[in-house]
N, C-alpha and C positions, 0 to 999 in steps of 0.2 A: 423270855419268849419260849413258848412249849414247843415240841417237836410235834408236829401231825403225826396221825398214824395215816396206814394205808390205805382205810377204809375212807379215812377224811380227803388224802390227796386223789382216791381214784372218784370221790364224789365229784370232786373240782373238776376234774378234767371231762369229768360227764357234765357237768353245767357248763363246761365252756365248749364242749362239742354242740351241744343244745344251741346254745348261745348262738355260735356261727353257724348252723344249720336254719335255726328258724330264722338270722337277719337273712340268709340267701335268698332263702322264699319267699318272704317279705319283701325284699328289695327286687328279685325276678317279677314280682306282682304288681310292683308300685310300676317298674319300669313299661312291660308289656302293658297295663293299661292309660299307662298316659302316651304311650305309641300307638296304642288301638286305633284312632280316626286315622293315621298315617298310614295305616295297612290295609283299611277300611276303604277310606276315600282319595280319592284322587288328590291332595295337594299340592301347593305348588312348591318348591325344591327347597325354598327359605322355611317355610311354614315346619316340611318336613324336620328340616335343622332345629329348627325350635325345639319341635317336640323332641327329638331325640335327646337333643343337651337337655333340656329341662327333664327328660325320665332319667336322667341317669343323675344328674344333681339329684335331684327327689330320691330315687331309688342306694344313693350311697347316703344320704340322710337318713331312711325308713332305718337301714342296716345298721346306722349306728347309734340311733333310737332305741334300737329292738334289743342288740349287743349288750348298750349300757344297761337297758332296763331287765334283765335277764341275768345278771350278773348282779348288780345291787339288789336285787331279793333273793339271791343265792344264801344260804346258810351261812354263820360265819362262824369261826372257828372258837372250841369250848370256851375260853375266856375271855369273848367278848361277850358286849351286852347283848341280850335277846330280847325281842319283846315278849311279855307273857302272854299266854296260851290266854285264850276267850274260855269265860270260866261261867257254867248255868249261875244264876242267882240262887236257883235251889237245887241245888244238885241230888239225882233218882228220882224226881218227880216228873211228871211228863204234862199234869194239867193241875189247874190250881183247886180243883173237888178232891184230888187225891191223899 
């Protein structure tokens, strides 16, 4: 197993600041708008309960959607496999008269 350098562990920790910043928002979004008719409209107290539990189920699901998936396309380290870069067919050509 190789040592990371610095460069490798301060990337990580910037993908995983990412990571938990974009599930917040994502899960504050999902939440506020499946409460929206409950702040909107008059319901009735049950109705309200609903919504709330079900944005906050939904909204810790979005967040750990967003987490995982932010993370599993993060870089990974020199010796593992990487997929290869998307490569022109013709490479310097821009149209096929050229």
């Amino acid at each position: 197993m190789t040592r990371r350098t610095q460069a490798e562990r301060d990337a990580m920790t910037v993908e995983i600041g990412y990571a938990l910043v974009s599930g917040v928002v994502v899960a504050v979004a999902t939440f506020a708008g499946v409460l929206l008719p409950a702040m909107l409209l008059e319901l009735p107290d049950g109705a309200e309960r609903i919504l709330s539990r079900a944005g906050t189920v939904l909204g810790a699901l979005v967040f750990t959607v967003r987490v995982v998936h932010v993370l599993w396309r993060a870089p990974r380290a020199a010796g593992e496999d990487l997929p290869s870069p998307v490569q022109p067919s013709r490479p310097g050509r821009t149209s096929p008269d050229s």
